[in-house]
C-alpha atoms as a printed R data frame, in Angstrom:
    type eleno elety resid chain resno       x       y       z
1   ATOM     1    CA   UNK     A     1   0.000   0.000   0.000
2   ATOM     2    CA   UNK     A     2   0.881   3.860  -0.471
3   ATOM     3    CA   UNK     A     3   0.070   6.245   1.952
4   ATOM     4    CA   UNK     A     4  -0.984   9.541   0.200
5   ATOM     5    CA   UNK     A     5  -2.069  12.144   2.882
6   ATOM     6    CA   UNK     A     6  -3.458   9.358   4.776
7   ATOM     7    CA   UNK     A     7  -5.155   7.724   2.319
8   ATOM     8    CA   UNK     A     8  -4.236   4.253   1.306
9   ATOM     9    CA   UNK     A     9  -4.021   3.458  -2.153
10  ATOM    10    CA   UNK     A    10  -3.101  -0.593  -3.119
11  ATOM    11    CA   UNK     A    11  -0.585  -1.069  -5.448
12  ATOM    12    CA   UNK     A    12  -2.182  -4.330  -7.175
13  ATOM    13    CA   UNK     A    13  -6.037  -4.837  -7.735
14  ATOM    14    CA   UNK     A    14  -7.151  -8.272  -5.919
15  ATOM    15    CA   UNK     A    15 -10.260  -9.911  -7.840
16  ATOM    16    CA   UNK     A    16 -12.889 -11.685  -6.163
17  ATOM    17    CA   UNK     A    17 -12.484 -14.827  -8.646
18  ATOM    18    CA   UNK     A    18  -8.792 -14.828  -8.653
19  ATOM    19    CA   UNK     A    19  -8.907 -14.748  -4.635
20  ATOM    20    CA   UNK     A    20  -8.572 -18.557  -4.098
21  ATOM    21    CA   UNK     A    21  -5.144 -18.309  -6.014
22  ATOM    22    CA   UNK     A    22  -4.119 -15.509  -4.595
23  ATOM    23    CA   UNK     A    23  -3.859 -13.474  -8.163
24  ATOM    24    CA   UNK     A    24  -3.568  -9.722  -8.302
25  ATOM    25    CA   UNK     A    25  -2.782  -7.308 -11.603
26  ATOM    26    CA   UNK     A    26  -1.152  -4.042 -11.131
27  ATOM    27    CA   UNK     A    27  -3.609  -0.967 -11.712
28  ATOM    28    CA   UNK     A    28  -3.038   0.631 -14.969
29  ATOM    29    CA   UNK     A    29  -2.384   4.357 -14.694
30  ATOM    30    CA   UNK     A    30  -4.109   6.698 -17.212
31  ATOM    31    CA   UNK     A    31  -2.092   9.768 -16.573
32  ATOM    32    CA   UNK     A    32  -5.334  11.618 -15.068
33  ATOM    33    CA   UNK     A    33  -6.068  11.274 -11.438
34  ATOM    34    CA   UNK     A    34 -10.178  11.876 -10.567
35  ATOM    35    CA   UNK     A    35  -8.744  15.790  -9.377
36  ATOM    36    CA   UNK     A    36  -7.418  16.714 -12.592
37  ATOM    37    CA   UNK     A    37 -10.613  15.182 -14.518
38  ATOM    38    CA   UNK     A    38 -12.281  17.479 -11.764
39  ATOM    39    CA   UNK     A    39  -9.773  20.560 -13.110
40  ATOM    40    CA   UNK     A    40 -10.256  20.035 -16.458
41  ATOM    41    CA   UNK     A    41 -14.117  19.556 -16.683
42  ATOM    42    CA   UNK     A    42 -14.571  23.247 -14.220
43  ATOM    43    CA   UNK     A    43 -12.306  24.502 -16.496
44  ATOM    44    CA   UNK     A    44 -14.564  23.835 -19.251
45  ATOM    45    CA   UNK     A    45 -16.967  25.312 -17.481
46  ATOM    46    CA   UNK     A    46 -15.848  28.018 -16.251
47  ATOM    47    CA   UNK     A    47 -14.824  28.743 -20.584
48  ATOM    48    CA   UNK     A    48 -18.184  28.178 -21.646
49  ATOM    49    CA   UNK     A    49 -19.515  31.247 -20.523
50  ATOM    50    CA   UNK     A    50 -17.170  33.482 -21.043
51  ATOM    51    CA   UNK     A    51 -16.907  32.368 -24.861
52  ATOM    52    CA   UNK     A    52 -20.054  32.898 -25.193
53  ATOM    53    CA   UNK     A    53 -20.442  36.222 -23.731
54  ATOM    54    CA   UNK     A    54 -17.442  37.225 -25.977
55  ATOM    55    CA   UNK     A    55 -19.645  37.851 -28.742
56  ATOM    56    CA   UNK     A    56 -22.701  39.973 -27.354
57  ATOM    57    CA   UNK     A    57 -20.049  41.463 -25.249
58  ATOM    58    CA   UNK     A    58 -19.301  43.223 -28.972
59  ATOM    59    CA   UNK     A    59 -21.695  43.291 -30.831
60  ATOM    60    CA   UNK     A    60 -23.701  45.112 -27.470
61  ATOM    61    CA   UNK     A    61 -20.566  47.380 -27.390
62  ATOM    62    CA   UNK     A    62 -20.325  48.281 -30.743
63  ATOM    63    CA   UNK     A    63 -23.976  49.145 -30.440
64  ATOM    64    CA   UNK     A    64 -23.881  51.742 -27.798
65  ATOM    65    CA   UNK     A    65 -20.647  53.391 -29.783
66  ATOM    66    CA   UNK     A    66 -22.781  53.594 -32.740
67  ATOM    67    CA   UNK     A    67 -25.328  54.926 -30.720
68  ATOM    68    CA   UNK     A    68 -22.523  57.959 -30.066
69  ATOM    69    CA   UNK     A    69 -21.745  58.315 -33.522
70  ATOM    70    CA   UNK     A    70 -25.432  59.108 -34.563
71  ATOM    71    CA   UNK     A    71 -25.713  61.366 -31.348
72  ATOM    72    CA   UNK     A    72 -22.517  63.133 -32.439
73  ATOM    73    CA   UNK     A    73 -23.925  63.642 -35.926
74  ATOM    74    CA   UNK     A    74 -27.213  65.246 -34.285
75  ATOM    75    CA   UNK     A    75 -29.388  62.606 -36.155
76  ATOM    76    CA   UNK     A    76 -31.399  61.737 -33.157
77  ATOM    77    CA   UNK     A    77 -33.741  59.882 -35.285
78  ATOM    78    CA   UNK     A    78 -30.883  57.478 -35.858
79  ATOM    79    CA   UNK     A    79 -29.350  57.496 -31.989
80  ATOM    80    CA   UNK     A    80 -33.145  56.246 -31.018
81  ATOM    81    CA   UNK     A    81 -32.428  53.346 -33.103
82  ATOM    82    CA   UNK     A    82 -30.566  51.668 -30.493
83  ATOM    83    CA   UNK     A    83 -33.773  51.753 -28.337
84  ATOM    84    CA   UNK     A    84 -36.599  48.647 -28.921
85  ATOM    85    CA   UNK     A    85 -39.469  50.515 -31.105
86  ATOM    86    CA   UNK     A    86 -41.882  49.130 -28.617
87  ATOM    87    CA   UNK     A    87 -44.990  50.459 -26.841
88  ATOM    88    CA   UNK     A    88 -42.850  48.421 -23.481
89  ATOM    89    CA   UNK     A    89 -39.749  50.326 -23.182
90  ATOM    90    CA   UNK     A    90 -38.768  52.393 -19.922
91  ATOM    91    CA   UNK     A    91 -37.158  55.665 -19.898
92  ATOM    92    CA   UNK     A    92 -36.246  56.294 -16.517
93  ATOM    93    CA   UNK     A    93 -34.555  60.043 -16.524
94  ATOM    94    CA   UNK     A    94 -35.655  62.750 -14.636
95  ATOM    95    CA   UNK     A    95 -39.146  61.461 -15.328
96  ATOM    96    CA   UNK     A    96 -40.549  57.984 -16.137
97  ATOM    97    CA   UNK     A    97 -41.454  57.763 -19.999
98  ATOM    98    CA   UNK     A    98 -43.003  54.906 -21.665
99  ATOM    99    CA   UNK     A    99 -43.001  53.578 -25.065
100 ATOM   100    CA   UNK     A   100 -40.276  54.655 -27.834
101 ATOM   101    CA   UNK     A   101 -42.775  57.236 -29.547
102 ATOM   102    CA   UNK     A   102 -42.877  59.406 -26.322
103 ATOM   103    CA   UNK     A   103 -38.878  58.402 -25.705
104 ATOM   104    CA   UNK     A   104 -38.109  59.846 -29.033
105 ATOM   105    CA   UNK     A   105 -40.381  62.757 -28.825
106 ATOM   106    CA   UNK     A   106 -38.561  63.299 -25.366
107 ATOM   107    CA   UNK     A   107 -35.640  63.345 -26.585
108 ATOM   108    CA   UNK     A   108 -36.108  66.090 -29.376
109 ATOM   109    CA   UNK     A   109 -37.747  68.393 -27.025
110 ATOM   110    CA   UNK     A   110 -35.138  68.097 -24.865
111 ATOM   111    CA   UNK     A   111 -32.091  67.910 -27.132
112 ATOM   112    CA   UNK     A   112 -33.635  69.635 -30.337
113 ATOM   113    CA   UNK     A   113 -30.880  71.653 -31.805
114 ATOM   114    CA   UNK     A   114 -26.839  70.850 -31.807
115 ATOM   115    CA   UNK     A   115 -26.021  72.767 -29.239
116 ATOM   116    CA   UNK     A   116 -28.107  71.326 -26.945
117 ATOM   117    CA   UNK     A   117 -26.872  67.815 -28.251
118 ATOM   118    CA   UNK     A   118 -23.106  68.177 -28.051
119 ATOM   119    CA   UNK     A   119 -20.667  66.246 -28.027
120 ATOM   120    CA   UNK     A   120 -21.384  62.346 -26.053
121 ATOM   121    CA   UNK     A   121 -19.166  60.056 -24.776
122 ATOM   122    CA   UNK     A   122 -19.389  56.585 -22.899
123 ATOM   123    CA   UNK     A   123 -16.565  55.513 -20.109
124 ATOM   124    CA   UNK     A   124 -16.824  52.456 -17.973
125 ATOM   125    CA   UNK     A   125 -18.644  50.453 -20.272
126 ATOM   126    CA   UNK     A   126 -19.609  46.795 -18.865
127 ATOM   127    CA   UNK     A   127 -21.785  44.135 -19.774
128 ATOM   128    CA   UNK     A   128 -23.191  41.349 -17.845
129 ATOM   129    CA   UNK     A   129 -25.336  38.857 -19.545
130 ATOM   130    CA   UNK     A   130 -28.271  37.752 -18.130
131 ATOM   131    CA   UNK     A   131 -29.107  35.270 -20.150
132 ATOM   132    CA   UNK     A   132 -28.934  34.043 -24.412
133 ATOM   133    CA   UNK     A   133 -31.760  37.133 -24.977
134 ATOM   134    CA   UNK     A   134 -30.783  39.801 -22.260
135 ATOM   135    CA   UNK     A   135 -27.895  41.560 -20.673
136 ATOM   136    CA   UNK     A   136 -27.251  44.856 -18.775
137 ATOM   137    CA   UNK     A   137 -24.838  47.593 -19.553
138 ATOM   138    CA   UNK     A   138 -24.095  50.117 -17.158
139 ATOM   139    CA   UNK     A   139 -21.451  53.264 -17.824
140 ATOM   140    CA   UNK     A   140 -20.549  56.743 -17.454
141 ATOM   141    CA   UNK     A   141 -22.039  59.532 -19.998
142 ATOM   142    CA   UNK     A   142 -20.689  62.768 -20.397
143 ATOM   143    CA   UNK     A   143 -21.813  65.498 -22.781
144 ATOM   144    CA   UNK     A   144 -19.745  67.782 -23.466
145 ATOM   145    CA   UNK     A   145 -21.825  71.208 -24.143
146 ATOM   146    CA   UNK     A   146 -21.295  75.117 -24.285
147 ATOM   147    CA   UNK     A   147 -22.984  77.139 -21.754
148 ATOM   148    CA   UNK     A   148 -25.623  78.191 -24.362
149 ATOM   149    CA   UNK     A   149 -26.687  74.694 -24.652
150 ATOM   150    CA   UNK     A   150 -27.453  74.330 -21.189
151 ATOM   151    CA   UNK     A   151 -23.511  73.253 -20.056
152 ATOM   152    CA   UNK     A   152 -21.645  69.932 -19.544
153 ATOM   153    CA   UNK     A   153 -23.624  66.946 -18.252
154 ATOM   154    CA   UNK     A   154 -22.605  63.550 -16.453
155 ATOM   155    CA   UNK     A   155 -24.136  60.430 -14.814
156 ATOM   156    CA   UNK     A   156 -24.035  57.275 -15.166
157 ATOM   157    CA   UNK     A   157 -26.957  54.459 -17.054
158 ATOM   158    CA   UNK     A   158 -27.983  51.168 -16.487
159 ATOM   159    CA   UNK     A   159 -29.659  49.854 -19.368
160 ATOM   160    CA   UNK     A   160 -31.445  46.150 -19.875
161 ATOM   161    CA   UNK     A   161 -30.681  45.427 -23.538
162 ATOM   162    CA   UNK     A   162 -32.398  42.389 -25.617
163 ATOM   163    CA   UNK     A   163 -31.097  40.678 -28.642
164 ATOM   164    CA   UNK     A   164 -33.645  40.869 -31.395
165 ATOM   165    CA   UNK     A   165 -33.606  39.890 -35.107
166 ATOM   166    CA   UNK     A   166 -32.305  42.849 -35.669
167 ATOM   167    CA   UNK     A   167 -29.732  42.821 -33.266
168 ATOM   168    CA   UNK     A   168 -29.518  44.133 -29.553
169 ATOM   169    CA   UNK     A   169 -31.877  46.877 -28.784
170 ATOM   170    CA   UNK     A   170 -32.716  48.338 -25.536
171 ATOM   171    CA   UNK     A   171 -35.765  48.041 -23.337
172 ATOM   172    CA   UNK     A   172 -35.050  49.550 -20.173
173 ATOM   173    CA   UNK     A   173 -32.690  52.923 -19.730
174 ATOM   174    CA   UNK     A   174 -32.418  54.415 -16.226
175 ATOM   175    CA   UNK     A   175 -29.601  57.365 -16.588
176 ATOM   176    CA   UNK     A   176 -29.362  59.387 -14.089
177 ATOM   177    CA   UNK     A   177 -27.402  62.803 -13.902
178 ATOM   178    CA   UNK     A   178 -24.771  63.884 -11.879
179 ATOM   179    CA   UNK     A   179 -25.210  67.193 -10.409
180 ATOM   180    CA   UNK     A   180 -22.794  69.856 -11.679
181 ATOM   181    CA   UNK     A   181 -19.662  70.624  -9.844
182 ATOM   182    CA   UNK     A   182 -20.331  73.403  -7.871
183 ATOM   183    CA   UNK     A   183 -18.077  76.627  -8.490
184 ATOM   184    CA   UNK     A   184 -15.400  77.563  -5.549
């Protein structure tokens, strides 16, 4: 017998018909002991996930920056694109709106000309999967605007986005706004 952290392990397996005579055949190794199946099998696991998410990771990633790009080109017709045109989705801003008509409309009373617009920009991007059809993204806006278009803005936005045919859309925005630095 070996002694392996006080476990006994036989050198030779003894079978119950060869018993009378005493036979015994060595164990054959196979180079894997039950841990490192156990290692290699949560390793797979572990991968499984993570490949998967690589790809909405992107492609929900290279939505919001496209989202920018149509915000930066004042086209918010185009930026509202990103959104689910559904009666369901939530707006949560400085009020509650529902649906993307009144989201849209929102957003061009609010933002209507370029100045008011600016310039956008997303930090701190992250996703987080919640499943094959949903994930969240949260981040840090900032718009960068001149006084006459109502001054620099900041927070931060946790959205619910959900892949659709037509790729990943979102269904649920809560931004909310940081307040401005005050003035020494």
């Amino acid at each position: 017998m070996i002694s392996v952290h006080s476990i006994s392990v036989p050198r030779t397996l003894r079978y119950p018909e060869a018993s009378a005579s005493g036979l015994t055949r060595p164990l054959k190794r196979t180079g894997f002991s039950p841990w490192g199946m156990l290692f290699v099998f949560a390793c797979f696991l572990i991968s499984v996930p993570t490949r998967a998410q690589a790809p909405a990771d992107h492609d929900i990633k290279a939505m919001m920056l496209k989202s920018v790009d149509d915000w930066n080109r004042h086209d918010i017709d185009a930026f509202a694109k990103c959104y689910k045109n559904s009666p369901d989705i939530l707006f949560i801003g400085h009020r509650v709106s529902r649906g993307y008509d009144q989201m849209v409309a929102t957003y061009k009373s609010v933002y209507g000309t370029p100045e008011k617009m600016g310039t956008l920009s997303f930090t701190e991007l992250e996703t987080q999967p919640l499943d094959a059809r949903f994930a969240t993204v949260t981040g840090h806006f900032h718009l960068e605007r001149t006084t006459a278009g109502g001054g620099n803005a900041d927070g931060f936005f946790l959205l619910v986005v959900e892949h659709t045919p037509t790729g990943w859309k979102i269904v649920r925005d809560d931004s909310t706004s940081l307040p401005p630095p005050t003035k020494p």
